[in-house]
N, C-alpha and C positions, 0 to 999 in steps of 0.2 A: 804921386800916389799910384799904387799898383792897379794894375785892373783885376776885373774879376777873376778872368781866365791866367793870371798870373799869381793868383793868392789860392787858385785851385793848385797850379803847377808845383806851389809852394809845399803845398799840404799834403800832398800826392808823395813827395820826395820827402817829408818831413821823417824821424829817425821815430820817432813813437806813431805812425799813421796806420802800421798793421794790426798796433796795440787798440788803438780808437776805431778803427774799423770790425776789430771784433766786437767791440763795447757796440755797436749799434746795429751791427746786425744779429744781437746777442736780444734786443730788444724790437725788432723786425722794420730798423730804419723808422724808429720814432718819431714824429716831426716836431716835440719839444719835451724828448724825456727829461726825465729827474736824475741829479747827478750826486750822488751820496759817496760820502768818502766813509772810510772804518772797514771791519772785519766780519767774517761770520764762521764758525768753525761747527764742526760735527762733535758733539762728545758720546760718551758711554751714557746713558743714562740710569745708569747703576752705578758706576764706580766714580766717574766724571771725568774718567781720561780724552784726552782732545785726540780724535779719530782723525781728523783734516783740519784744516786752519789754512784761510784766503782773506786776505786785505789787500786794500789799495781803494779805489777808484772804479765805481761802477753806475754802469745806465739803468734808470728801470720804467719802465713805460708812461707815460702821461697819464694812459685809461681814457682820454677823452673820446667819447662811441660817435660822435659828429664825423661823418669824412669830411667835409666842409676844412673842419680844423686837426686832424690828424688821420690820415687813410690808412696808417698802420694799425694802429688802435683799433678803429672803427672798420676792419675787418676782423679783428679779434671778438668785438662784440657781437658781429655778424654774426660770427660763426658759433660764439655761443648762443644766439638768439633761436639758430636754426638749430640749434639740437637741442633746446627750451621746446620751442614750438612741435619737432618734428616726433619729440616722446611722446605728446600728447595726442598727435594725429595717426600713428602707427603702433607706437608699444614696442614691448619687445625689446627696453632700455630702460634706464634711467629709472627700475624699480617700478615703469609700469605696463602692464600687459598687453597683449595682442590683442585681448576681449576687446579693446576702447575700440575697434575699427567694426566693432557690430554694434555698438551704440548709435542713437539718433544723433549725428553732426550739420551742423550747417555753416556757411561758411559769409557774415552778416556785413555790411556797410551801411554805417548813419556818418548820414551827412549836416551841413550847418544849412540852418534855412535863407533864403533871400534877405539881403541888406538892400535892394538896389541891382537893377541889369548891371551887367559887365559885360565886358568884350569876350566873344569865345570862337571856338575855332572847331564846331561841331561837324560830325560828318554824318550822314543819312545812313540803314543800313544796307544800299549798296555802294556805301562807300561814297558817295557824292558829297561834295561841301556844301554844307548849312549857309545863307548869309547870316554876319551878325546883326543885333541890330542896329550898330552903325551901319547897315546899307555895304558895308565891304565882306569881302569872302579872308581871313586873317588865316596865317600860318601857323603853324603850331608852337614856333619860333619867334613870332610875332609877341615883342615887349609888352603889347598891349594887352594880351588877350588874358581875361582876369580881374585886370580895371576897371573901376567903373566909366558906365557911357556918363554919366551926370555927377561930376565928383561931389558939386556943389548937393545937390539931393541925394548922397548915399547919407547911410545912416551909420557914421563909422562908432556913436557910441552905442550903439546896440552890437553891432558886430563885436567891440569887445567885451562888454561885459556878459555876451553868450560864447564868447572864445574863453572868458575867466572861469563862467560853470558849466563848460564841458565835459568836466570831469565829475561834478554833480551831476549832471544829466544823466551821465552812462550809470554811475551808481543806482539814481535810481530807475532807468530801462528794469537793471540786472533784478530788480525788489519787485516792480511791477508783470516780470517775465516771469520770476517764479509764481505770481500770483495769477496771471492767466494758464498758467501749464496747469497749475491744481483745480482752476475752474474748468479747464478742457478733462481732465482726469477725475474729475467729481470726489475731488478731496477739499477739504479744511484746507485752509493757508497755511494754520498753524501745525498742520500734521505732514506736510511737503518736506521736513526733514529727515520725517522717518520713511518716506518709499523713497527717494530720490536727491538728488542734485547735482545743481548746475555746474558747469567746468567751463571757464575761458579763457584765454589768451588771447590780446586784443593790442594792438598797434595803431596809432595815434600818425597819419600823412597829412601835411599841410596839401590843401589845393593852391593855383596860380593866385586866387584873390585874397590868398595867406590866413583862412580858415580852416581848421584841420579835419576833418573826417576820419572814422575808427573803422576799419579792418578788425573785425573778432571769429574765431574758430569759438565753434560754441558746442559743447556737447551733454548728453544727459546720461547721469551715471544713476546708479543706486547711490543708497544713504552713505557709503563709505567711500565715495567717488570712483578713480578709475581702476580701483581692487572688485567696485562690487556691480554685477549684471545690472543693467537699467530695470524697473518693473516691467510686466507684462505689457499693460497700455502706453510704454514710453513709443513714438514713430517717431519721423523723420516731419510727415506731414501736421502732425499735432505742433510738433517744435515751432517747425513755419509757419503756422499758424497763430498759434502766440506771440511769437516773435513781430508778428510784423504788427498785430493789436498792441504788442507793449510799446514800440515804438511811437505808435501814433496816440497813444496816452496820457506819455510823460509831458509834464507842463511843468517850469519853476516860474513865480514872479517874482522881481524885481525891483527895486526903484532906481528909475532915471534920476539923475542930478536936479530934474526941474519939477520931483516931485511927484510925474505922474508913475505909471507901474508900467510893466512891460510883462508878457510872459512868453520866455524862453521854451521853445521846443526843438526835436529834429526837423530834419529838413525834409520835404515831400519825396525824395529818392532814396527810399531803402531799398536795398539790394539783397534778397538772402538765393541764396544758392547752394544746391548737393553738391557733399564732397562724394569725389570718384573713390576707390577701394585703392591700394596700392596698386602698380604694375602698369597705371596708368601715365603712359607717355607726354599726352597732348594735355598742357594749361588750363585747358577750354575746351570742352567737348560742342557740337551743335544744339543741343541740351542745356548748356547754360550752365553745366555741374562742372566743378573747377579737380584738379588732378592734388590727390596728400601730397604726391612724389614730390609737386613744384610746390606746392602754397606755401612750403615754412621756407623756402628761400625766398618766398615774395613777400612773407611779413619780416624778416630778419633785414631784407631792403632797405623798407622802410621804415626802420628801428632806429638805421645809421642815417638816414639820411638828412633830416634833421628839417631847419627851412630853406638849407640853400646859401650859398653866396648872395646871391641876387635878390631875396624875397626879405632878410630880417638878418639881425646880428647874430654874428658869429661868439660874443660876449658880450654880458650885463650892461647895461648901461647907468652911468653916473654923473651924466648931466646935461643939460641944456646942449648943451657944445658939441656932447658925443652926436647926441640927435641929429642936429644941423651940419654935420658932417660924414652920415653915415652916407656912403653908396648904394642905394637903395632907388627903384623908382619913387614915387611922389605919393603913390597909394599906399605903399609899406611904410611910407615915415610917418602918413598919414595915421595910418595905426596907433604906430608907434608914441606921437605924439598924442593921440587920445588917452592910451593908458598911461601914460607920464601923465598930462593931466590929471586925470580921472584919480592916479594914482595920490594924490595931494589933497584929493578930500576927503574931511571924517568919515564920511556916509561910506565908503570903501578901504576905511582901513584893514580890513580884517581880506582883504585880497589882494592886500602887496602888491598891486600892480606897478610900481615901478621896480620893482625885484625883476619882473618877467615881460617888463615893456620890449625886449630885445626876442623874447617869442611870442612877439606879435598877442602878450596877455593870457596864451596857454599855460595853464597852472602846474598840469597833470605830467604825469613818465610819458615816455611814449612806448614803452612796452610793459605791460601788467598782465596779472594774470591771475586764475584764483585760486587756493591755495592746494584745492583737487585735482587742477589741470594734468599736472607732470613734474618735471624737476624744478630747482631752483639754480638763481647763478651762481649762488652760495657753493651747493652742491657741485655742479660742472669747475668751480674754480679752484676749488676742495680739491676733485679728481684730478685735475691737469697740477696742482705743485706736487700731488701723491707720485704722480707720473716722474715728474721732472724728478723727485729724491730718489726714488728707485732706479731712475738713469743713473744718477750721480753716487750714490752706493756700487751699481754693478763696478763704474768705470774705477770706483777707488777699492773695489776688489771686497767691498760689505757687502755685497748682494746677500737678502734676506732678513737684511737686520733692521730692518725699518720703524720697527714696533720697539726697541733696546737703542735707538738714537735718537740724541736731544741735538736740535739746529739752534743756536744763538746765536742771533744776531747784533751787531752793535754800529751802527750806521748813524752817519752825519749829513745833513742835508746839507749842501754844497751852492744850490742855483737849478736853474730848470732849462730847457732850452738850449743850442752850441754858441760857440763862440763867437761866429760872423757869418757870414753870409756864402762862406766857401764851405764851411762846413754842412749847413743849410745844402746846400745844394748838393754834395757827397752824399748826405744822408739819404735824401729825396731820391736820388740812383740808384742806389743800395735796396729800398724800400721798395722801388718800380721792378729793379731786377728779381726781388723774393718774392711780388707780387707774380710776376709774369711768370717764372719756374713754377709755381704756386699752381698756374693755372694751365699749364702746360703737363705737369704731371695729372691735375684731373683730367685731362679731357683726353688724354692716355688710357685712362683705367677707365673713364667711360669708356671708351672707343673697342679695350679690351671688353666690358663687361657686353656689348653688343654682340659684338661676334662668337660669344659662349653659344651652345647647342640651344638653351634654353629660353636666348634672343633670336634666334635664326628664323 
């Protein structure tokens, strides 16, 4: 049997490898595209004459936004995410204005409440290490930190069935928020749609203890969102102020498996913080007020990142078996195995938790937004094939005719994924080498945009 480096050698010199080497960096080195055979040609849309005509054998992306399980992808979503997020905090795109950067924003963090100490790896704020409560000072590397000190006494069914309605809970923050902003504003509840409303964009990060906490850009518009000026008494300081009363409000109950009731809240560390104006360099000022420039590449981050190799499955799980063989610490399967459980009684049929035992029991997207924030992916995805067929006209000599051409497709799904493990690894180089050019011309065109007169 060949080795590895011999089934490369093979593939390398193979008579169709320039052909498949285009097929995948045609799809930015996919790590399990979709492999569709058939044709798609250009016609007239008036007369029905075939403009161009291409068959054969083509790749076309996974889409899976996890870098965990495809980094090609899952910089593609990125990079939508951040220009999702970055119309909303700037303007000036995506159909909406520059005004949104004079509105009240703030920039929000709720968290899950205590299950149970863990291990953690705190630092003081000069920088000094915290001990944990085990009595040791842990690294940040440290496997441990995150686990519970007392597995036996954590309370892993609460933990999930408040990781199930996280997504309840934020729903109603957002109900209860608008209802403290109208009582700071000396309006009716019910008339807060006609001076205002809310805007947000909000991203879903797992912590080490595999709970997730919400990252949300939050801002307040007039009634017609970020088309129309906020009211007179909209601030920045009324926002915060609400915000942090809606937070500490929101209450759901529950019932435990044994009966009694539980009530779900955030967790005692909400974080709200001013966002800085454009033009602002530094992430973090001394202030506490976080930079637009960076925050939508810090929520677009955490959009892809998913739970991790390490903390929860990479895919669904379908049985007993998968469980018992997942790669996980002892606290993650721990998880895992409560909502498999949990997931088999009546009392929880209606939240699927074995559907979503492999996210650790989170139900929700991890990137949402509301429907005033900014654009959608719809739109951004919209604009990028508009993109791509106006390439493909100019080069077939149509340019202009975009609006007078029908694309039909007729495509057969074929299989997902390459063929072995050499190809696999072709791919993965391919996909490193676009990533690194990728990041090698940004940091060019920064490097260029500094040294302008108006950096200097």
């Amino acid at each position: 049997m060949r080795t590895l480096e011999q089934r490369l050698t093979h593939r390398l010199r193979s008579a169709d490898y320039a052909d498949w080497r285009a097929k995948v960096h045609a799809v930015n080195g996919c790590a399990r595209p979709i492999r569709l055979a058939g044709a798609h040609q250009l016609q007239d849309a008036h007369t029905g004459a075939v403009l161009h005509h291409h068959g054969g054998d083509i790749f076309v992306p996974c889409g899976n936004r996890r870098s965990a399980v495809c980094p090609a992808c899952s910089d593609r979503y990125a990079a939508d995410a951040f220009h999702l997020i970055r119309a909303g905090l700037i303007g000036g795109t995506k159909g909406v204005p520059q005004t949104v950067t004079d509105r009240p924003r703030t920039f929000v963090t709720l968290t899950a409440p205590s299950f149970g100490p863990v291990h953690h790896a705190r630092t003081s704020a000069r920088g000094k290490r915290i001990p944990c409560g085990c009595g040791e000072f842990h690294h940040e590397d440290d496997p441990r930190v995150g686990t519970p000190l007392d597995p036996g006494g954590y309370d892993y069914t609460g933990a999930v069935l408040w990781q199930a309605h996280a997504g309840i809970l934020w729903q109603r923050f957002t109900m209860r928020l608008r209802r403290e902003i109208a009582k700071r504003a000396g309006i009716r509840v019910r008339e807060f749609p006609d001076h205002a409303r809310l805007s947000y964009g909000k991203v879903a990060e797992y912590q080490r203890r595999g709970l997730v906490h919400f990252h949300a850009v939050i801002r307040l518009d007039g009634p017609d969102g970020a088309t129309s000026p906020a009211p007179s008494w909209a601030h920045p300081d009324l926002l915060d102020d609400a915000i942090l009363a809606a937070a500490g409000a929101v209450a759901l109950s529950v019932a435990r498996p044994d009966g009694t009731r539980d009530t779900l809240m955030w967790g005692a560390q909400v974080d709200v913080r001013a966002i800085q104006p454009s033009g602002a360099d530094d992430f973090e000022d001394e202030a506490g007020q976080i930079s637009e420039a960076r925050l939508a590449a810090y929520i677009a981050k955490y959009a892809t990142k998913g739970t991790g190799k390490t903390e929860a499955a990479d895919r669904p799980i379908r049985s007993q078996r998968d469980i018992d063989h997942l790669k996980v610490s002892e606290h993650h399967r721990r998880i895992i195995q409560t909502a498999w459980d949990l997931g088999e009684l009546p009392a929880y049929e209606e939240l699927n938790l074995r559907r979503w035992a492999h996210m650790l029991a989170f139900r929700g997207h991890f990137l949402t937004k509301s429907r005033a924030y900014s654009t959608t992916f719809k739109t951004i995805r919209g604009d990028r094939r508009a993109y791509r067929l106006a390439e493909t006209l100019q080069r077939l000599g149509l340019a202009g005719r975009a609006e007078t051409v029908a694309v039909v497709n007729d495509w057969t799904f074929h299989g997902a994924g390459y063929r072995d493990d050499a190809e696999r690894e072709l791919a993965a180089a391919i996909a490193q080498r676009i990533r690194d050019d990728r990041k090698s011309k940004y940091a060019k065109e920064y490097r260029n945009e500094q040294q302008t007169p108006d950096h200097r």
